[in-house]
C-alpha positions in Angstrom: -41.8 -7.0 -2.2 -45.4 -8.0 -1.8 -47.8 -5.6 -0.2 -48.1 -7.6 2.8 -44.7 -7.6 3.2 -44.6 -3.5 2.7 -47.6 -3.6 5.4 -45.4 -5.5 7.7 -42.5 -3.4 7.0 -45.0 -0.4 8.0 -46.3 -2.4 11.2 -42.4 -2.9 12.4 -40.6 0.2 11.7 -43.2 2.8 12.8 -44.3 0.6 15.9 -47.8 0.3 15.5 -50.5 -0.9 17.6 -52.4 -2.9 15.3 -52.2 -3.9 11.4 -54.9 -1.6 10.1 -52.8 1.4 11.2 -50.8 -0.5 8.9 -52.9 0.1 5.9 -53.6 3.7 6.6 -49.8 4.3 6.7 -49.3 2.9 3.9 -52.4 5.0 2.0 -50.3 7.6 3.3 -46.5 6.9 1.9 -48.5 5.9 -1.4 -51.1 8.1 -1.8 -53.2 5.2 -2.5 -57.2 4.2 -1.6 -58.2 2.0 1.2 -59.4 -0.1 -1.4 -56.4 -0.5 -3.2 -54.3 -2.0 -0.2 -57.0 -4.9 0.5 -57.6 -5.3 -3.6 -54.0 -5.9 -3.6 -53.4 -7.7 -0.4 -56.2 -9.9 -1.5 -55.0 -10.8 -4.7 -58.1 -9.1 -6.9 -56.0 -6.9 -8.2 -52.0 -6.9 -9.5 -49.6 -4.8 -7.8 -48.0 -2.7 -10.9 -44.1 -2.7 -11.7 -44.3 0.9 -10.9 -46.2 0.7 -7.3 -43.6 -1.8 -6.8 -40.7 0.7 -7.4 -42.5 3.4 -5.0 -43.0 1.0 -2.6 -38.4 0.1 -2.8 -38.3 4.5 -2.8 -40.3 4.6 0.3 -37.8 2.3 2.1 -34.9 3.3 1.0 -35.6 6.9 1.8 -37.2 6.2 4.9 -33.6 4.3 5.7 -31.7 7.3 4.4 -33.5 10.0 6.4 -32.5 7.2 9.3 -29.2 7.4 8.9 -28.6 10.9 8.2 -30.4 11.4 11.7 -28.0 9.3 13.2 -25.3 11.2 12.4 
């Protein structure tokens, strides 16, 4: 997953008014810089195998915690 894809993800699920809530959720969930997101998003910088990992966590817990509330 791309970070602009995570971003969109972040955009969609929690219903958010506009795409940089987007980024600030996501310097949230990865405890990440400002920076980071657009030096990533903007290709000046490579998102690491292990960022990329966090980032499949993130959903699948979030999906989890979903579920379980469901029930």
């Amino acid at each position: 997953m791309t970070i602009q894809e995570f971003l969109d993800w972040i955009y969609k699920t929690y219903e958010l008014k506009n795409p940089y809530d987007a980024v600030k959720k996501a310097m949230e969930l990865l405890k990440v810089t400002e920076m980071s997101i657009y030096h990533w998003k903007n290709g000046k910088r490579k998102l690491q195998p292990y960022m990329q990992q966090l980032i499949a966590v993130t959903i699948e817990n979030h999906d989890l915690k979903k579920k379980l509330s469901e029930k």
